[in-house]
Backbone atoms as SQL, in Angstrom:
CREATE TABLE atoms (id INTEGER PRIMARY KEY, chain TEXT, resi INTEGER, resn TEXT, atom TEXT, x REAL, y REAL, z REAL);
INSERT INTO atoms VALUES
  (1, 'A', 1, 'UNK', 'N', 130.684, 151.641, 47.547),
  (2, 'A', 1, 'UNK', 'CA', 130.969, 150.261, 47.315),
  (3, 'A', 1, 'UNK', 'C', 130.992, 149.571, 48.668),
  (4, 'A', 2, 'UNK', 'N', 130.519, 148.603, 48.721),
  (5, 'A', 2, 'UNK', 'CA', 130.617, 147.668, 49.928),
  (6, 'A', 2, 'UNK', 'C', 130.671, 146.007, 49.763),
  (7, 'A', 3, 'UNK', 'N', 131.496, 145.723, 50.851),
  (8, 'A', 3, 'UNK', 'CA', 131.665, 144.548, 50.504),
  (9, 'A', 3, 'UNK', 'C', 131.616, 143.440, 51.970),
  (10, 'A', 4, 'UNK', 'N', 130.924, 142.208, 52.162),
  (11, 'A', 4, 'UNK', 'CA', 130.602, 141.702, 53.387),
  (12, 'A', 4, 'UNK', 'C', 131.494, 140.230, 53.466),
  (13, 'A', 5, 'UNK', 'N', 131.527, 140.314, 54.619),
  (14, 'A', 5, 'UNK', 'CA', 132.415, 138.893, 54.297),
  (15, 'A', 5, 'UNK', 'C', 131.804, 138.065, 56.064),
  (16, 'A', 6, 'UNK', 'N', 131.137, 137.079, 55.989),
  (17, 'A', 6, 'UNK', 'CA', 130.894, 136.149, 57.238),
  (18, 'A', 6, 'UNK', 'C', 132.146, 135.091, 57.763),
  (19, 'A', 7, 'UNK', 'N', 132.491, 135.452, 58.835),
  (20, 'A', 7, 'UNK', 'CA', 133.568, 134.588, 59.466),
  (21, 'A', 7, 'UNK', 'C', 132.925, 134.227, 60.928),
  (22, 'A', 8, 'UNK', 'N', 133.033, 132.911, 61.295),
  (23, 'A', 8, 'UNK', 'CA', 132.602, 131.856, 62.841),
  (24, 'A', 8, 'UNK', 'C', 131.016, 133.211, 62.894),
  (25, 'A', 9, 'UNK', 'N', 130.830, 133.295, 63.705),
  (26, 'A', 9, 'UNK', 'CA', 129.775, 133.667, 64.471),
  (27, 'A', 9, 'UNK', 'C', 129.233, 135.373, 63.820),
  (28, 'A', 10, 'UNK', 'N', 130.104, 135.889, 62.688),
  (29, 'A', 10, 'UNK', 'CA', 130.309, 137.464, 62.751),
  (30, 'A', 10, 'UNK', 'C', 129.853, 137.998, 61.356),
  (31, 'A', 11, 'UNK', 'N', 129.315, 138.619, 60.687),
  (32, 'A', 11, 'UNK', 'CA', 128.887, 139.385, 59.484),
  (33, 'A', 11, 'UNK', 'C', 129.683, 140.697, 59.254),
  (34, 'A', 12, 'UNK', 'N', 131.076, 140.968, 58.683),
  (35, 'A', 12, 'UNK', 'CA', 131.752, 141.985, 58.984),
  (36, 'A', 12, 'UNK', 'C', 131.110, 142.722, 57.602),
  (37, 'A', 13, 'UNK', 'N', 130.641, 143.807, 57.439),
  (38, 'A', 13, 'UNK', 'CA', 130.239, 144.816, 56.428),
  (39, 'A', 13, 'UNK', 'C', 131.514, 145.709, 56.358),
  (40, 'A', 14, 'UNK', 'N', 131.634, 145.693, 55.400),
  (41, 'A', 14, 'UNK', 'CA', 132.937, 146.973, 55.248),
  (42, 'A', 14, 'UNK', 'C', 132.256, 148.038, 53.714),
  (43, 'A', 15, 'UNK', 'N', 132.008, 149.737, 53.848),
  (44, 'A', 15, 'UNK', 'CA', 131.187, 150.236, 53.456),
  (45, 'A', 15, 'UNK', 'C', 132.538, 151.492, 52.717),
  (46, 'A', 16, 'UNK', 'N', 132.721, 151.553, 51.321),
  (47, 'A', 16, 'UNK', 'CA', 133.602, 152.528, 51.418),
  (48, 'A', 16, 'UNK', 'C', 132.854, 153.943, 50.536),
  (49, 'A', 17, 'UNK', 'N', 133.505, 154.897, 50.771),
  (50, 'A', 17, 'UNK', 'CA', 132.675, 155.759, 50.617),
  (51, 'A', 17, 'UNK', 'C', 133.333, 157.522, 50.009),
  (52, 'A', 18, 'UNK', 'N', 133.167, 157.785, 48.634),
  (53, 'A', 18, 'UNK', 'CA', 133.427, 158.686, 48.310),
  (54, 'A', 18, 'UNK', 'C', 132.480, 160.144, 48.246),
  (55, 'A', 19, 'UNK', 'N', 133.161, 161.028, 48.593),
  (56, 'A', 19, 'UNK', 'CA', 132.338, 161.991, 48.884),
  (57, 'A', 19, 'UNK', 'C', 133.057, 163.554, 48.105),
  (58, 'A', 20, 'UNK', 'N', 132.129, 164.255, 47.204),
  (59, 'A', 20, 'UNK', 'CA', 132.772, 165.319, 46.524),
  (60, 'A', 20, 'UNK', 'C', 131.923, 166.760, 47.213),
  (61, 'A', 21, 'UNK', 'N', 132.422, 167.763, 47.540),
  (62, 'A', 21, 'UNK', 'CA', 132.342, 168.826, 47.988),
  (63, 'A', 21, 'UNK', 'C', 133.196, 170.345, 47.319),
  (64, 'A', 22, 'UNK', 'N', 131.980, 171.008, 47.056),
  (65, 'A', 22, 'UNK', 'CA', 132.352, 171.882, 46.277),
  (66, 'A', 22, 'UNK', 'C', 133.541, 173.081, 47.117),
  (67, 'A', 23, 'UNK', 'N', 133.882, 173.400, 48.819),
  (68, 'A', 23, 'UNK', 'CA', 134.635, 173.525, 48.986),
  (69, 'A', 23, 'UNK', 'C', 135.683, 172.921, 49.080),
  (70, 'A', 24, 'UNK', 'N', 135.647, 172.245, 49.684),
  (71, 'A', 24, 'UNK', 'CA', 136.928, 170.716, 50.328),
  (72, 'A', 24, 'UNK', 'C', 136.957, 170.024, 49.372),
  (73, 'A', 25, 'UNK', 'N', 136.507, 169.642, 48.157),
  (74, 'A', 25, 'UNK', 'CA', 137.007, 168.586, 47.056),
  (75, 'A', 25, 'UNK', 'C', 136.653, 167.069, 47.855),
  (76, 'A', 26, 'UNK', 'N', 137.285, 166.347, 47.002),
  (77, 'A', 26, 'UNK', 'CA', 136.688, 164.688, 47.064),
  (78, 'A', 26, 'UNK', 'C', 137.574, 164.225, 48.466),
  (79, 'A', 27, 'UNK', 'N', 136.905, 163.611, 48.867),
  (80, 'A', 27, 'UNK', 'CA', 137.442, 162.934, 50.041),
  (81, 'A', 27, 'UNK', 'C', 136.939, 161.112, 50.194),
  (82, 'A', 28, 'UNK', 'N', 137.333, 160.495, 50.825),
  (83, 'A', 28, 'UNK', 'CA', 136.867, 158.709, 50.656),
  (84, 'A', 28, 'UNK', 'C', 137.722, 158.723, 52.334),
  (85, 'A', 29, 'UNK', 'N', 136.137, 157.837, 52.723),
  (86, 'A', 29, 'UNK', 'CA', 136.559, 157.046, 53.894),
  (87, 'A', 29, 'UNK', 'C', 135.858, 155.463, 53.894),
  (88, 'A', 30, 'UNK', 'N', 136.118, 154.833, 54.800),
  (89, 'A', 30, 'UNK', 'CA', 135.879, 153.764, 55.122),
  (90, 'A', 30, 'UNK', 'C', 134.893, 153.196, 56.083),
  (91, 'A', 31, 'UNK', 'N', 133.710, 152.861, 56.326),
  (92, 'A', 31, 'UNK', 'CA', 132.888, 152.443, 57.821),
  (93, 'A', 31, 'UNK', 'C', 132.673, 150.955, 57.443),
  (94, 'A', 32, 'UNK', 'N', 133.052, 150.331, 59.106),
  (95, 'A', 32, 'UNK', 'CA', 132.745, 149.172, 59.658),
  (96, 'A', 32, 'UNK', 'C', 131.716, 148.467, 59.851),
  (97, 'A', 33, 'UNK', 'N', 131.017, 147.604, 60.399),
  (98, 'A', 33, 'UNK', 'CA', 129.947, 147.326, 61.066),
  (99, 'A', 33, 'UNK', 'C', 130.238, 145.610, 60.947),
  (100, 'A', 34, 'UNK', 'N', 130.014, 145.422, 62.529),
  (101, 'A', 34, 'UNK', 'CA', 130.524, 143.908, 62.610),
  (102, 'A', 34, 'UNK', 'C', 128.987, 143.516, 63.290),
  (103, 'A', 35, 'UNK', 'N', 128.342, 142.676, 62.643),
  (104, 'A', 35, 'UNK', 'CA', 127.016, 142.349, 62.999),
  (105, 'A', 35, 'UNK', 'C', 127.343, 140.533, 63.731),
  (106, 'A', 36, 'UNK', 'N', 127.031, 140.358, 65.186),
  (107, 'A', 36, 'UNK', 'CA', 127.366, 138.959, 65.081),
  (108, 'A', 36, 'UNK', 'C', 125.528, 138.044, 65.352),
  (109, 'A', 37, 'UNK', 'N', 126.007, 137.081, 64.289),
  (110, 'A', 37, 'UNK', 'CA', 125.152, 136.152, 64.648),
  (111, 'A', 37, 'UNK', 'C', 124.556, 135.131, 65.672),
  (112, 'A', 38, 'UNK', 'N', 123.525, 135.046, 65.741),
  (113, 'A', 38, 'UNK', 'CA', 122.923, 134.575, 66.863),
  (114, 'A', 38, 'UNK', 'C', 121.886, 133.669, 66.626),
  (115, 'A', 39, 'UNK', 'N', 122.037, 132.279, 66.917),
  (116, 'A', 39, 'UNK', 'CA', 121.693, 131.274, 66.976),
  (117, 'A', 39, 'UNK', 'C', 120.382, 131.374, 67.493),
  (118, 'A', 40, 'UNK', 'N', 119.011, 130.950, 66.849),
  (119, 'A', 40, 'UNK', 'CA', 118.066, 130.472, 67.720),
  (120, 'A', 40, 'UNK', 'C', 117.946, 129.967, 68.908),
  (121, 'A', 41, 'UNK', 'N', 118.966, 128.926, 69.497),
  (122, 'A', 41, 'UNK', 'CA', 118.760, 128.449, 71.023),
  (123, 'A', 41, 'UNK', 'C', 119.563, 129.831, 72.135),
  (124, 'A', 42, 'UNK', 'N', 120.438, 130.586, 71.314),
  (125, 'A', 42, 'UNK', 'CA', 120.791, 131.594, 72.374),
  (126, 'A', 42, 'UNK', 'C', 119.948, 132.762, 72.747),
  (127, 'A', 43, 'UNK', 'N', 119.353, 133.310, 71.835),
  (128, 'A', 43, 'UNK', 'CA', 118.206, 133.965, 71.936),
  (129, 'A', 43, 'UNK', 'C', 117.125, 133.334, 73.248),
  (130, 'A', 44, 'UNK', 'N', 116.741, 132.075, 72.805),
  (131, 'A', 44, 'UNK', 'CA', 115.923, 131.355, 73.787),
  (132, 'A', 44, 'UNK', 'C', 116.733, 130.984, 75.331),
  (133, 'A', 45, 'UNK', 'N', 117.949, 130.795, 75.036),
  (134, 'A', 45, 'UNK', 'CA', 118.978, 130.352, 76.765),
  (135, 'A', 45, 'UNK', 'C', 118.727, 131.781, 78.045),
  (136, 'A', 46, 'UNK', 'N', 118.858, 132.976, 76.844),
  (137, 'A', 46, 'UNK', 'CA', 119.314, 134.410, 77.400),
  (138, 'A', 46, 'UNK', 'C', 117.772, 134.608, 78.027),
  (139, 'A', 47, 'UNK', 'N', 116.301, 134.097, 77.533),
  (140, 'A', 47, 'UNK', 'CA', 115.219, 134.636, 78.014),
  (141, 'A', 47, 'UNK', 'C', 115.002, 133.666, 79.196),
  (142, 'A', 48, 'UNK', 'N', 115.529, 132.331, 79.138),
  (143, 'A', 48, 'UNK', 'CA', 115.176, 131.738, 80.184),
  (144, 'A', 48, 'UNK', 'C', 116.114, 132.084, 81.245),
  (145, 'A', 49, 'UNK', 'N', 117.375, 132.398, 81.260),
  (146, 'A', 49, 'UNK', 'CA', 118.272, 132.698, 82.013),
  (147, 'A', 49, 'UNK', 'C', 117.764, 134.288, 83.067),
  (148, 'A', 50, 'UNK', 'N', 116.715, 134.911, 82.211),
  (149, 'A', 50, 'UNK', 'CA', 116.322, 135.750, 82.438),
  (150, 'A', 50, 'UNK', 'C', 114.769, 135.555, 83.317),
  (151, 'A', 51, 'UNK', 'N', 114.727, 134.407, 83.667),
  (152, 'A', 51, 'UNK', 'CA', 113.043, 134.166, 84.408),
  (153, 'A', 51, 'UNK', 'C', 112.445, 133.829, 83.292),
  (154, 'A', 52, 'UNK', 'N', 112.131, 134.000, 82.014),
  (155, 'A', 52, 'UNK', 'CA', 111.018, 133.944, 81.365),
  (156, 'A', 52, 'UNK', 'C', 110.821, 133.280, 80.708),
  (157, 'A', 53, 'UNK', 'N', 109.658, 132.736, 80.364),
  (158, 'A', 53, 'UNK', 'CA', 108.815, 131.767, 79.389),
  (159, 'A', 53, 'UNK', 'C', 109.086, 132.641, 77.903),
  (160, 'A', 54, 'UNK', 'N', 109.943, 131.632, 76.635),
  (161, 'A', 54, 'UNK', 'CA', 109.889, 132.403, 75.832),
  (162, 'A', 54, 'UNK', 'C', 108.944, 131.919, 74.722),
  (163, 'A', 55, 'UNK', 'N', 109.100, 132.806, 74.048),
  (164, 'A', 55, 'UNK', 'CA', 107.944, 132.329, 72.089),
  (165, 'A', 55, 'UNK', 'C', 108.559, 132.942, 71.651),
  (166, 'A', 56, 'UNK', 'N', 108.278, 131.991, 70.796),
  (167, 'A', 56, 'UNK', 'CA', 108.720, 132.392, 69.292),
  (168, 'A', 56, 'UNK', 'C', 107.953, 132.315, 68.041),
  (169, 'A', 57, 'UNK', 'N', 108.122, 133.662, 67.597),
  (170, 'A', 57, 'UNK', 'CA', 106.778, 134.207, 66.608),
  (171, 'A', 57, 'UNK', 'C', 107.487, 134.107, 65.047),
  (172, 'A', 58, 'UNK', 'N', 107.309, 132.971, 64.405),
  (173, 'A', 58, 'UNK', 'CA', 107.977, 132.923, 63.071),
  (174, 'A', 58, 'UNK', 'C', 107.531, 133.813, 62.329),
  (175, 'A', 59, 'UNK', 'N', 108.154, 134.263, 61.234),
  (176, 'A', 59, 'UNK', 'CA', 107.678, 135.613, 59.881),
  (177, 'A', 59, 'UNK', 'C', 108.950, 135.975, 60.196),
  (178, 'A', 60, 'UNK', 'N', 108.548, 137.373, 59.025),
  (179, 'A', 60, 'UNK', 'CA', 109.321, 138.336, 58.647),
  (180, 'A', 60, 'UNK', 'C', 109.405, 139.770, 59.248),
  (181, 'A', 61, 'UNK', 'N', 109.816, 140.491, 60.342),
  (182, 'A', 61, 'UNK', 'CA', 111.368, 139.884, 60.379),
  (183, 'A', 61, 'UNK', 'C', 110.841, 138.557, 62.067),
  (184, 'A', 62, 'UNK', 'N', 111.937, 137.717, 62.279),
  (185, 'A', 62, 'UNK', 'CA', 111.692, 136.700, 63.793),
  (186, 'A', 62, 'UNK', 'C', 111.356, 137.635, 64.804),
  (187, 'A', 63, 'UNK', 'N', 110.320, 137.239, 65.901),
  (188, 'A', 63, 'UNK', 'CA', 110.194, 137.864, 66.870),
  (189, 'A', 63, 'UNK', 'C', 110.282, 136.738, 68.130),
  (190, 'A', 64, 'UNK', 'N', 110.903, 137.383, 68.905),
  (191, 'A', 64, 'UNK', 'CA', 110.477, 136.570, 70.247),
  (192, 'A', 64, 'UNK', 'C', 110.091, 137.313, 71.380),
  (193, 'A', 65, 'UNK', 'N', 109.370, 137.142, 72.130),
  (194, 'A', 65, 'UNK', 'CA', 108.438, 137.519, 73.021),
  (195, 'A', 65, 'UNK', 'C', 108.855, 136.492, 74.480),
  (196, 'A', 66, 'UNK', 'N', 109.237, 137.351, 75.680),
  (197, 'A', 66, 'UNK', 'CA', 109.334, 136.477, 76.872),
  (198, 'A', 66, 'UNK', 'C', 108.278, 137.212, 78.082),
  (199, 'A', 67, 'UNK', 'N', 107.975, 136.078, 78.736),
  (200, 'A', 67, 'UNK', 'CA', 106.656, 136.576, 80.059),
  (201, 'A', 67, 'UNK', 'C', 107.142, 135.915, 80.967),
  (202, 'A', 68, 'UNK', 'N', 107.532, 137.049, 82.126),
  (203, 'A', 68, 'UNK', 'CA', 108.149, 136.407, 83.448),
  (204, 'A', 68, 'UNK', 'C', 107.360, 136.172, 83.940),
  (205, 'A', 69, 'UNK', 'N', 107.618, 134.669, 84.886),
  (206, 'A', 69, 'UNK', 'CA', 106.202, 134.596, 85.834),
  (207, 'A', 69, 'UNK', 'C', 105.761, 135.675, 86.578),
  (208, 'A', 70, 'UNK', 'N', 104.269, 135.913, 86.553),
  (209, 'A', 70, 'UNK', 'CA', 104.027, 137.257, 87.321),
  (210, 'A', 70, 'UNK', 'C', 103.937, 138.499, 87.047),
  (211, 'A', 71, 'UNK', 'N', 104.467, 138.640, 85.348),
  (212, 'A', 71, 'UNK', 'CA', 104.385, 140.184, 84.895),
  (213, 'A', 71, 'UNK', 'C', 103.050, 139.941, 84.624),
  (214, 'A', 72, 'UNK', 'N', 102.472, 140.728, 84.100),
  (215, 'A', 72, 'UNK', 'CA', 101.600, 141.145, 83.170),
  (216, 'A', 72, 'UNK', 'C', 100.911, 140.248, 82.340),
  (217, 'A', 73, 'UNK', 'N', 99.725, 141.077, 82.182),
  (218, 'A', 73, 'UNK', 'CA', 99.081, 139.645, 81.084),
  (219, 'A', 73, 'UNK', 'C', 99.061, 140.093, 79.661),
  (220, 'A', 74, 'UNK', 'N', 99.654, 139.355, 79.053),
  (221, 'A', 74, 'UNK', 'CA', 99.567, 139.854, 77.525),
  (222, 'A', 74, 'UNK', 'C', 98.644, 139.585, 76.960);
């Protein structure tokens, strides 16, 4: 069973989890995962902050692509 809940900036997943074993018998635990969200212009601040010219490649899943002056030619 799992259940997600979005708060300010954060995607908290909470995943619970039963498990049966023919020595050890049933056991249940719990896993986390706090995914935070990220804004289109921060993505783009962090590549320029970084030297680089960024793009942005719309679809499925978003891509962005940055070229520092001087690397390489894509």
């Amino acid at each position: 069973m799992s259940r997600a809940v979005v708060a300010d900036s954060s995607h908290r997943i909470e995943v619970h989890y039963t498990v049966a074993e023919p020595v050890s018998g049933i056991r249940s635990f719990t896993d986390q995962h706090v995914l935070t969200l990220i804004e289109r212009e921060h993505y783009e601040e962090a590549f320029t902050a970084a030297g680089c010219t960024v793009y942005y490649v719309a679809g499925a899943p978003v891509f962005f692509a940055g070229i520092r002056a001087g690397g390489p030619a894509v």
